[in-house]
PLY file of the C-alpha trace (Angstrom):
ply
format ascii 1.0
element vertex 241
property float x
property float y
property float z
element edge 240
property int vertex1
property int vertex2
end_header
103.09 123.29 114.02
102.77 126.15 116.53
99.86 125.75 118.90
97.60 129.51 117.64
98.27 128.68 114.24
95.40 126.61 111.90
94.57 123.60 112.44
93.63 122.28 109.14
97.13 121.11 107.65
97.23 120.73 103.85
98.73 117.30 102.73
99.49 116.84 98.91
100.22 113.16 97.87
103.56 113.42 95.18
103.49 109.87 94.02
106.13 110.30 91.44
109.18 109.01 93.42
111.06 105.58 92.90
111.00 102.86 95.54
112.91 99.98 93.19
111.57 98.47 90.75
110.03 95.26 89.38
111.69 92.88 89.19
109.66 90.33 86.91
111.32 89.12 83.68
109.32 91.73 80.90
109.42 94.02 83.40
112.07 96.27 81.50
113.61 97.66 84.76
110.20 99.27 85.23
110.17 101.63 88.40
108.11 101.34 91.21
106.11 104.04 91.97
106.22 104.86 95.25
104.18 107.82 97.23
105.91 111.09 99.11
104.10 113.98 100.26
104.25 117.68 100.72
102.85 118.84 104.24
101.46 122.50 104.71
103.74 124.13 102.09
106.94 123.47 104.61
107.47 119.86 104.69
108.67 117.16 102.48
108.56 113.58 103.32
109.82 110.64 101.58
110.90 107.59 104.15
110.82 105.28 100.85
112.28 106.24 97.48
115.93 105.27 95.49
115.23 108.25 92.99
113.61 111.47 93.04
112.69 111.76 89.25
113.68 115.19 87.64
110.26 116.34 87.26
109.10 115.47 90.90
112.46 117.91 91.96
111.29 120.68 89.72
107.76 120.88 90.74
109.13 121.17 94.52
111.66 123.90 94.07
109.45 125.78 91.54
106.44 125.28 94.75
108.46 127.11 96.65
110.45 129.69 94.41
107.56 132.74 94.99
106.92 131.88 98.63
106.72 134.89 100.94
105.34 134.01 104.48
109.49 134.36 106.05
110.60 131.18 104.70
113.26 132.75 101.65
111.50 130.44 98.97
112.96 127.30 101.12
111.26 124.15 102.79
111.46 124.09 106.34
111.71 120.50 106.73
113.09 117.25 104.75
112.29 113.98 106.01
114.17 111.69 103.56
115.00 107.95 103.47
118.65 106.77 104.73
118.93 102.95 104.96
122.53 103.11 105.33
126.34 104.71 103.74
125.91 102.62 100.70
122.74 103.06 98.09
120.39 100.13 97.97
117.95 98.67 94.94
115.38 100.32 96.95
116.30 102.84 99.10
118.76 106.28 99.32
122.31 105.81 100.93
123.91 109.05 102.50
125.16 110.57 99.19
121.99 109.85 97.05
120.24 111.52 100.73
122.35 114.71 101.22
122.96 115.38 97.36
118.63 115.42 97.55
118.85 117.50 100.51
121.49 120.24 98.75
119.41 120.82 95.99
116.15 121.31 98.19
117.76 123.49 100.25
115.61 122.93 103.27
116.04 124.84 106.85
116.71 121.74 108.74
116.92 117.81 107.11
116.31 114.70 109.21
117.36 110.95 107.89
114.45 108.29 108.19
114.95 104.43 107.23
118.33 103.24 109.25
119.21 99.29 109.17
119.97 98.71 112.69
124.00 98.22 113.07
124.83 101.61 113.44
123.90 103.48 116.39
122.19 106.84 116.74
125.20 108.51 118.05
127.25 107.46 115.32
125.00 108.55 112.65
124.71 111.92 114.71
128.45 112.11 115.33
128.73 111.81 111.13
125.55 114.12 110.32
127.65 116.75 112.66
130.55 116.77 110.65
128.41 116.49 107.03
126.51 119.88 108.47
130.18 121.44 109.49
131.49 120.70 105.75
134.26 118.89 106.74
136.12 116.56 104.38
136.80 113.06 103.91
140.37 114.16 103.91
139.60 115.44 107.65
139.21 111.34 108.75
142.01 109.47 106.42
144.33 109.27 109.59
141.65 109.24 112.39
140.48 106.09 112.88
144.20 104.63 113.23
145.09 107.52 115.85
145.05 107.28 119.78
142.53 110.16 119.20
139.29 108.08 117.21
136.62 108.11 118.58
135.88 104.64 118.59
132.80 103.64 120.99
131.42 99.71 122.00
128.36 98.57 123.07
127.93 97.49 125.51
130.17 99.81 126.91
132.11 97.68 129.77
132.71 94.81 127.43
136.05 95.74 126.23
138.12 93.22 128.61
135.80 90.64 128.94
137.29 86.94 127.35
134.63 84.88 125.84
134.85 81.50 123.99
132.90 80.70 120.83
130.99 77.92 120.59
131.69 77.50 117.06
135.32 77.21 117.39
136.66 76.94 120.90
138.69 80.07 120.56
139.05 82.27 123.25
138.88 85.71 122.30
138.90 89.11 123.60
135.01 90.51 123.49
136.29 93.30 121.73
137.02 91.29 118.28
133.88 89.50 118.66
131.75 92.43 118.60
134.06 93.81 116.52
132.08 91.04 113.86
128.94 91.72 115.09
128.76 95.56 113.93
128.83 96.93 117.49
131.99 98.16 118.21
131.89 101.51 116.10
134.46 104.01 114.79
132.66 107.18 114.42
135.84 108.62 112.49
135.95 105.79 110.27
132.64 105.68 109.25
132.18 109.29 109.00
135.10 109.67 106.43
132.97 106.72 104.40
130.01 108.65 104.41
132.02 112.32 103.04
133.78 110.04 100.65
130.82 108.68 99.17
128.96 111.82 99.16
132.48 113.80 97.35
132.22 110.91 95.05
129.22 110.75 94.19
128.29 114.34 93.52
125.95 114.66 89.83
126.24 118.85 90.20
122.82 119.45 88.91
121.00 122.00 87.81
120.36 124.24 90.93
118.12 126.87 91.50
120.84 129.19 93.24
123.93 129.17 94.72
122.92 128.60 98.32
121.61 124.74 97.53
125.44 124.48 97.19
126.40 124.40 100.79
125.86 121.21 103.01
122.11 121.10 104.53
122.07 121.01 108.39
121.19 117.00 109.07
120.33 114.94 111.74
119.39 111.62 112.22
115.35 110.94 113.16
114.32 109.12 115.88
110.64 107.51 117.70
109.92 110.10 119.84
111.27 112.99 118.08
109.55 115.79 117.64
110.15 118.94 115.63
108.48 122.07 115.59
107.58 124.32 112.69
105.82 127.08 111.80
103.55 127.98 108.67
104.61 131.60 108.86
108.38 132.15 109.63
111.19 129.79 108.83
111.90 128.80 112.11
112.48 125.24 113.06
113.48 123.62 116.39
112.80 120.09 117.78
113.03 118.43 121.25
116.78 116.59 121.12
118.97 118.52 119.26
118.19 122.13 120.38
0 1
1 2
2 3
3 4
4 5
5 6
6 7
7 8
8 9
9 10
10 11
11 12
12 13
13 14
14 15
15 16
16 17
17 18
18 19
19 20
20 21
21 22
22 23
23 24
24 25
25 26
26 27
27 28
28 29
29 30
30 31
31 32
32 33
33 34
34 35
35 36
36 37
37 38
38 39
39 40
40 41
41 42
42 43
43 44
44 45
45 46
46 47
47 48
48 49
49 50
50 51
51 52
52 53
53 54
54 55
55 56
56 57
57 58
58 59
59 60
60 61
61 62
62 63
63 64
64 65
65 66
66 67
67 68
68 69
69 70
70 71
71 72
72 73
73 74
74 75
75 76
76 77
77 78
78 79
79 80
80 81
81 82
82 83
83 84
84 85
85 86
86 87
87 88
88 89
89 90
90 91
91 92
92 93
93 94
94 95
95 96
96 97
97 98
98 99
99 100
100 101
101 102
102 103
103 104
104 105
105 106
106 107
107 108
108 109
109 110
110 111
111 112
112 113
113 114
114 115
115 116
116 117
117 118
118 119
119 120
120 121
121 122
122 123
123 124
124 125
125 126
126 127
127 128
128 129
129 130
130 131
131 132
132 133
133 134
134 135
135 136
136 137
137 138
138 139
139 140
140 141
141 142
142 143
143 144
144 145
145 146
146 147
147 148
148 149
149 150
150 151
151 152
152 153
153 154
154 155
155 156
156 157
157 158
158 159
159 160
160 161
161 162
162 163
163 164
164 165
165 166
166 167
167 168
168 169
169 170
170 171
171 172
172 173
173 174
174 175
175 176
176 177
177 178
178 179
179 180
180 181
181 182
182 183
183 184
184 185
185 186
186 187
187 188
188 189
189 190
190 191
191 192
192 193
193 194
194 195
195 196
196 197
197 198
198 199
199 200
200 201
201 202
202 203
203 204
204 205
205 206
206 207
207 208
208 209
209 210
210 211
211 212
212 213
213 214
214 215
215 216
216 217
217 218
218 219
219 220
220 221
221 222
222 223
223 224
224 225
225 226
226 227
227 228
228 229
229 230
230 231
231 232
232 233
233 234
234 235
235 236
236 237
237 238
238 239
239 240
C-alpha cells in the first residue's frame, strides 16, 4: 500500500473455497474447506483452492459492483493458486486460474503455487502471450521451427556428452535433460497452456462484458513486491514494471 495512506489494513477471512477433498471411504466426495481472504477492499488471495464455489464468486463481484474510490467496481489484485498447465485434485491448473481471473476482472493477476520443473521465464514468457490474447493456433508450428524459443538450463550444457550410469549409453546432455524437465520450449508449452484454457472455457455468468477479455498475468515470485493503492486503481510492482 502507498506509504501516506492508513495503516490499519482490513483482512476478511472467505473460507468458502475448495482445497480437495476427503478422501475417506463415507466421505461422499466431501470438499475440503479451505480459507482465502479479501485484503483492504483491493485484494484477493487464494494460494490453495481447486474450486471457487458459485456463491464465494458472487459475494466478490457483488463487493465490488458499487465501489467508487477510482477502482471502476474492479479488484486491484488476484493472487491465485497455479500448480501447473494441468488441474490437480487439489489445486487450479492455468485454465481453472485464468477462467477465475476473467470473471474477477482484476487490474493486475499474479500466479502463486508452481511445482518446480518449469522455470520463471517460461511461465512469464506464456503469461505474456495469455495477457496479449494470442491463440493456441499462434504456437501449432512453433516449437518444430528454427524460430522456438527453446531455452536449457544450464545454459552451456547443450554439447556436453555424458554417460548414464544406469545404462552405459553415451548421450548428448541435451536428451538427458531433455528427461529431466529442464530443457524448455516456451512455444510449446505456451500453446498447451492457450489450448487448455480455449478448451476448457465454462462461459459463465459475468457481470459485464469487460470480464471477457484476458486478465493481465504474471507469474509471483519470493521477493516480489507489488504496490497498490486503497484509493485509485493503480498497480505497479518491482520486476515487471
Amino acid at each position: 500500500m502507498e506509504a501516506n495512506e492508513d495503516a490499519r489494513i482490513e483482512v476478511i477471512l472467505l473460507g468458502t473455497v475448495h482445497h480437495g477433498k476427503f478422501f475417506e471411504s463415507n466421505s461422499k466426495d466431501k470438499p475440503y474447506i479451505c480459507t482465502s481472504y479479501m485484503i483492504a477492499k483491493t485484494i484477493y488471495y487464494v494460494s490453495d483452492v481447486s474450486e471457487i464455489p458459485e456463491e464465494t464468486m458472487t459475494k466478490i463481484l457483488e463487493s465490488h459492483s458499487g465501489r467508487g474510490d477510482g477502482g471502476g467496481g474492479r479488484l486491484n489484485v488476484l493472487i491465485i493458486d497455479t500448480l501447473r498447465l494441468l488441474p490437480h485434485a487439489s489445486h487450479f491448473g492455468i485454465a481453472q486460474a485464468i477462467h477465475a481471473a476473467q470473471r474477477l476482472n482484476p487490474i493486475r493477476t499474479y500466479l502463486v503455487g508452481f511445482t518446480h520443473r518449469v522455470t520463471h521465464d517460461c511461465w512469464t514468457y506464456c503469461c505474456q502471450a495469455i495477457s496479449q490474447g494470442r491463440r493456441s493456433t499462434d504456437f501449432e508450428d512453433a516449437s518444430s521451427s528454427s524460430s522456438s524459443q527453446t531455452n536449457i538450463y544450464p545454459p552451456q550444457a547443450r554439447d556436453l556428452v555424458v554417460t548414464e550410469q544406469d545404462s552405459g549409453k553415451s548421450r548428448q546432455r541435451f536428451e538427458v535433460l531433455l528427461e529431466k524437465g529442464v530443457v524448455e520450449d516456451y512455444d510449446r508449452f505456451t500453446g498447451q497452456a492457450l489450448r487448455l484454457i480455449e478448451a476448457d472455457n465454462p462461459t459463465p455468468p459475468l457481470s459485464n462484458a469487460v470480464a471477457l477479455e484476458m486478465p493481465w498475468v504474471r507469474p509471483a515470485f519470493d521477493g516480489l513486491l507489488v504496490h497498490t493503492s486503497l484509493r485509485s486503481s493503480q498497480v505497479t510492482d518491482n520486476f515487471y514494471d
